[in-house]
C-alpha positions as CSV (number, residue, x, y, z in Angstrom):
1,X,114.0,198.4,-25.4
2,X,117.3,197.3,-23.5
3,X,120.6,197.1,-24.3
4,X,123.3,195.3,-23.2
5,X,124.3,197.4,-21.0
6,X,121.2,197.5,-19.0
7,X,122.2,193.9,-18.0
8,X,123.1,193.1,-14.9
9,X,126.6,190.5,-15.4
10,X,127.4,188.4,-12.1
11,X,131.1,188.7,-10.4
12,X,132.6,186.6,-13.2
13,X,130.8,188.5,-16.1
14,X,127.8,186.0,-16.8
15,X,124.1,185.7,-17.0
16,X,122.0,183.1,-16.7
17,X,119.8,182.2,-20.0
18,X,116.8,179.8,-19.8
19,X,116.5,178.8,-23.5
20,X,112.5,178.1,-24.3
21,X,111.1,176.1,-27.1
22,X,109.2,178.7,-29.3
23,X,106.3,175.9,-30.4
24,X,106.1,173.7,-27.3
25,X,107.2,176.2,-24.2
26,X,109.0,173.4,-23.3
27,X,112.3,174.7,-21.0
28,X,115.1,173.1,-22.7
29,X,118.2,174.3,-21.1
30,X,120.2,176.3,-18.7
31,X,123.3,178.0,-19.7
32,X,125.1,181.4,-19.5
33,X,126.2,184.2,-21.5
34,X,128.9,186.6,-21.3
35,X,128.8,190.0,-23.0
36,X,130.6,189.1,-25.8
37,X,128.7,185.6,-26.1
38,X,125.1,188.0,-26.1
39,X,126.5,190.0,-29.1
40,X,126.9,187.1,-30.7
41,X,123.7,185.7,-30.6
42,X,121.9,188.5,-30.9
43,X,124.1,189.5,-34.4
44,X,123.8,186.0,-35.7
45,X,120.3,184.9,-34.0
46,X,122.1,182.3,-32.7
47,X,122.7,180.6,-29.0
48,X,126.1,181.4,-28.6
49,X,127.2,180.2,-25.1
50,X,130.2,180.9,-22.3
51,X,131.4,177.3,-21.1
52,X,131.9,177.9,-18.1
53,X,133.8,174.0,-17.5
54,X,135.5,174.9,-20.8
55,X,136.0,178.9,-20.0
56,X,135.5,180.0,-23.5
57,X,132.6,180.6,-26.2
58,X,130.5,178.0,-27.6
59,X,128.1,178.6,-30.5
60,X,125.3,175.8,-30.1
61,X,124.7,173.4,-33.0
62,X,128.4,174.4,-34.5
63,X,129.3,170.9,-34.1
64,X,126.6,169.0,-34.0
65,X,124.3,170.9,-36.5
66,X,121.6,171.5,-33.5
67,X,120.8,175.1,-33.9
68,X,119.1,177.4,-32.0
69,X,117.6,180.0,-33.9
70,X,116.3,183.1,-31.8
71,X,112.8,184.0,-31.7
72,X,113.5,187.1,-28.7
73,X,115.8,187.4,-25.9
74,X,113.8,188.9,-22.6
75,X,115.1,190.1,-19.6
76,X,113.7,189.6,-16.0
77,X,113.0,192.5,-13.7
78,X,116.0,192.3,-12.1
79,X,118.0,192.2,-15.1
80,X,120.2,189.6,-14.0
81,X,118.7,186.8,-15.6
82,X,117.1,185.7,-19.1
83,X,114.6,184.2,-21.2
84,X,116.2,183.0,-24.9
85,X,113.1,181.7,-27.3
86,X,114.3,179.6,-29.8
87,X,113.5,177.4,-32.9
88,X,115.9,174.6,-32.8
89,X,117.3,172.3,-35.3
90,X,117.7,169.6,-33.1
91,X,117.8,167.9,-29.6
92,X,118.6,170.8,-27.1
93,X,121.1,168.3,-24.8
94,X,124.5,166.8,-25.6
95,X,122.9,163.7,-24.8
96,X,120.6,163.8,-27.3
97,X,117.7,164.4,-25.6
98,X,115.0,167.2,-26.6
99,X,115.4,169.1,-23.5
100,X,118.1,169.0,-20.6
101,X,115.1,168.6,-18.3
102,X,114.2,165.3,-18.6
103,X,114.6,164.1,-14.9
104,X,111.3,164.3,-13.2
105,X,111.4,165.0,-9.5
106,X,108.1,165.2,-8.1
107,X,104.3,165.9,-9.9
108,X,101.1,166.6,-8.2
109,X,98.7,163.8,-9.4
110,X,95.8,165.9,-8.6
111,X,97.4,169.1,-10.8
112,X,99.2,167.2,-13.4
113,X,98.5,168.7,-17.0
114,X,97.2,166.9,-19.9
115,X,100.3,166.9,-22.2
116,X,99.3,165.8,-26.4
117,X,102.8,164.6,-26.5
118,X,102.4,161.9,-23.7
119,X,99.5,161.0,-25.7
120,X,101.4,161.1,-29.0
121,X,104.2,158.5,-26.8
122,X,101.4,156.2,-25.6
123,X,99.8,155.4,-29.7
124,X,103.6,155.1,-30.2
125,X,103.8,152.4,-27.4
126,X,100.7,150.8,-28.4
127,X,101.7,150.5,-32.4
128,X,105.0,149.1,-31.0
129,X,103.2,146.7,-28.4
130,X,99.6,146.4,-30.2
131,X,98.4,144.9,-26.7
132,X,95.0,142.6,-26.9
133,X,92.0,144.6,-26.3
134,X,93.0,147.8,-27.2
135,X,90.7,149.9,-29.4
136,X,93.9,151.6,-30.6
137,X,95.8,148.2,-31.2
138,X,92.3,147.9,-33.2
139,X,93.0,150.8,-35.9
140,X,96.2,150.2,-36.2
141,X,95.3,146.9,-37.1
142,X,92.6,148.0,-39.6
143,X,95.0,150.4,-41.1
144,X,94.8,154.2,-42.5
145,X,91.7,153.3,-44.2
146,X,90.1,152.7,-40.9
147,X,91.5,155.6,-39.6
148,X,91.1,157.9,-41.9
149,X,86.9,156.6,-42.1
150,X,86.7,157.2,-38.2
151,X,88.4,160.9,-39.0
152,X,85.3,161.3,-40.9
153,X,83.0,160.0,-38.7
154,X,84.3,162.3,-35.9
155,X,84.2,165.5,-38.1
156,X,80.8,164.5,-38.7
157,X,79.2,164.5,-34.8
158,X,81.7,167.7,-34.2
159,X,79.1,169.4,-36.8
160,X,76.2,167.9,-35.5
161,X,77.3,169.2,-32.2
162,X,78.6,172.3,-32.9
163,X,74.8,173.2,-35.0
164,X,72.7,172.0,-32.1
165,X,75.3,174.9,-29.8
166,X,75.7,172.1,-27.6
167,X,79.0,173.4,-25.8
168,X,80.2,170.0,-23.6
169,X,78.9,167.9,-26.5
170,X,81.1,169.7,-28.9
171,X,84.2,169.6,-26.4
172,X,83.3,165.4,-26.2
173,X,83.6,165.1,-30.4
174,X,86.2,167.5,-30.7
175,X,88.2,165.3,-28.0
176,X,87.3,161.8,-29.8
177,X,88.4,163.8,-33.1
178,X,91.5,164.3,-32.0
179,X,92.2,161.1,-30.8
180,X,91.8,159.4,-34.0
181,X,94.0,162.3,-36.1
182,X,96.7,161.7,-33.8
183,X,96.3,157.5,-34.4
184,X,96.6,158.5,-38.4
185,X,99.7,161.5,-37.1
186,X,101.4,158.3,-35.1
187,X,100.2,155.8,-38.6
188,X,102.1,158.5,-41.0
189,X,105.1,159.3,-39.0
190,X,103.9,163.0,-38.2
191,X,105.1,164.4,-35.0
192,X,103.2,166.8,-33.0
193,X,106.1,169.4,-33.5
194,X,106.1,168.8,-37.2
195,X,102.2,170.4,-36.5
196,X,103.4,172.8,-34.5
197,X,105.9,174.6,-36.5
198,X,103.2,173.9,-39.4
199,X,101.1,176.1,-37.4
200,X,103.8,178.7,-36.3
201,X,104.7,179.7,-39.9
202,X,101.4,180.4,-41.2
203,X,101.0,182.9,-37.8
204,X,104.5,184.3,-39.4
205,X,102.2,184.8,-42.5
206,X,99.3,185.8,-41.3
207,X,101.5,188.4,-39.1
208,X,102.9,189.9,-41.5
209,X,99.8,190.2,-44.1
210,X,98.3,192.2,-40.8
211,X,101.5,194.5,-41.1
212,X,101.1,194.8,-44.7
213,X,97.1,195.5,-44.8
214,X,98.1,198.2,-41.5
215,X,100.2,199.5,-44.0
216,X,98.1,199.6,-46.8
217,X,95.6,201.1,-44.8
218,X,97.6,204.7,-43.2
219,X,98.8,204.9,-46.5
């Protein structure tokens, strides 16, 4: 494992740290550290920062309550540049964004990757909006009991699939089911990171009842 002082520091005695969202991958910000600003945040498991407009130390989320906490700190193979994984408390930007990259610049159409949280934004947009002719103005309209009986419906053909090994029509039910828990996610308020960090503490679990049963097992 590294130290600090395997780090390459540039003329003025910083390093660039992209800061990652632990649950969505999601780049959320640029910034640099200094030595004594990398001790920090690796003894508190907290972003601290150099301000370089400010030239002095900033611990992120001090002020504003939006927390970083540190999930692993990796270094490139140069040395000279890294990769901060955190679990945040709150938007990443000062402008209360989630990330500082919210700017988009240019996106292949033909490469462009299915994102669940566009998807989440559109049932958002169409509870707002509920435009005529919309099967998803439709359920909202009906309500959760709708919902929820369409949920059921899904799971159902996912089975039926899934028993008859029929691989694409699986993938096809899986994908309507999914649609319609994410109508009932948008109906209830639930955010897809609320599912995501959901889904990130029980791997903390299930990690550490694999250390324990390793454990267990050489003793």
């Amino acid at each position: 494992m590294l130290t600090i002082n395997d780090l390459k520091f540039d003329e003025k005695g910083l390093i660039p740290a992209v800061v990652v969202d632990a649950f969505s991958k999601r780049v959320l910000t640029l910034a640099y550290m200094s030595r004594e600003s990398l001790a920090i945040s690796m003894e508190k498991g907290l972003t601290c920062f150099y301000s370089r407009s400010r030239d002095e130390l900033w611990l992120k989320g001090e002020t504003s309550g939006n927390y970083q906490h540190i999930v692993s700190i990796t270094a490139d193979c140069d040395r000279d540049a890294l990769t901060v994984v955190v679990e945040k408390d709150g938007p990443a930007c000062h402008t209360g964004t989630d990330s500082c990259f919210e700017d988009l610049l240019f996106e292949s159409e033909e490469r462009r990757e299915f994102r669940l949280k566009e998807l989440y934004a559109l049932l958002e947009d169409r509870k707002a909006t509920m435009p005529e002719k919309s099967y998803t103005t439709y359920l909202f309209e009906k309500g959760t009991d709708k919902i929820l009986k369409k949920i059921g419906e899904e799971s159902t053909e996912v089975i039926i699939a899934a028993k008859a090994d029929d691989k694409k029509e699986t993938v096809y039910e899986i994908a309507d089911l999914a649609y319609h828990v994410m109508v009932l996610m948008v109906q209830m308020g639930i955010s897809v990171e609320d599912v995501q960090k959901e889904l990130g503490s029980r791997h903390v679990i299930d990690h550490k009842v694999k250390q324990e049963k390793m454990t267990g097992d050489n003793m």
